[in-house]
C-alpha positions, 0 to 999 in steps of 0.5 A: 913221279908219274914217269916211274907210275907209267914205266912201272905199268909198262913192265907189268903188261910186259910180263903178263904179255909175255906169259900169255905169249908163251903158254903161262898160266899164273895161278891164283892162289899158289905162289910156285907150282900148283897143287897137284893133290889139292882137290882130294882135300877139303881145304880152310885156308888161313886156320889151324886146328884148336889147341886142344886136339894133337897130332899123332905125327909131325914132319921132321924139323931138319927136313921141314925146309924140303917138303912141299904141300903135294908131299905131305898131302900125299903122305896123308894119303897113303896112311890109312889112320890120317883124317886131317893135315895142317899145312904151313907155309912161308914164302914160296911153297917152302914148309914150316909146318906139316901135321898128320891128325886122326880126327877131321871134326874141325870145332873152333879152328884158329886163325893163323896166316899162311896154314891151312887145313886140309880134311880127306874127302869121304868119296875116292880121289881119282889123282893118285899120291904116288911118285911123291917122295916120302917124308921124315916124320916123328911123333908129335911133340910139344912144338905144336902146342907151344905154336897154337899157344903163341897165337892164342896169345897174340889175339889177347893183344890189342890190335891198333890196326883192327877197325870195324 
């Protein structure tokens, strides 16, 4: 047990030497590339929006594998109706989930692993969303509600694991 503890350590100072070594710089809250248009946005990691507001537009699900957080932040960008973007991700920066919202009062948000809100700031973004590709979106259809739904009732349960 405690030859694989300290092989274990080994391999671990390895890496990280080897990205010192090399230039790398291993980003602290972003599992690929960092987010490049992030700092345009005021962000509520882990919430969702309240069940009771809707989007207007919601990425297309064939494409929901291809998008990445930069292209739907900077869909919301460029359209001049967008306030607010909810961003979910699973593994890696992969999508599940890009929603396009009207409104940025953000009352009662809901916790939800690995989604994120993201509100325009008021004042002007210096990065510009050009150079993204664009993405396929629809409207909003019942797919949203039956998400925040599907949350919701998973609070009601009684969590085991929930001490203090």
């Amino acid at each position: 047990m405690g030859n694989k503890l300290i092989l274990f350590l080994i391999g671990a100072f390895s890496v990280i030497a080897i990205a010192t070594v090399c230039g790398l710089t291993i980003p602290a809250q972003h599992f690929g590339a960092p987010c490049q248009l992030c700092e345009c946005f005021v962000t509520y990691t882990d919430r969702d929006v309240n069940q009771f507001t809707q989007p207007y537009q919601v990425l297309n699900a064939s494409f929901a594998y291809e998008a990445t957080e930069d292209r739907c932040l900077a869909h919301c960008m460029n359209e001049e109706q967008c306030r607010l973007v909810v961003y979910g991700y699973v593994g890696g920066r992969d999508v599940f989930a890009c929603e396009f919202y009207r409104e940025s009062a953000v009352r009662m948000p809901l916790y939800t692993p690995f989604t994120n809100i993201y509100i325009k700031r008021t004042s002007e973004c210096k990065k510009k969303a050009l150079g993204y590709e664009a993405l396929e979106t629809a409207d909003a259809d019942a797919r949203t509600s039956q998400r925040k739904m599907r949350y919701l009732r998973l609070y009601q349960k009684f969590n085991f694991f929930g001490f203090g």
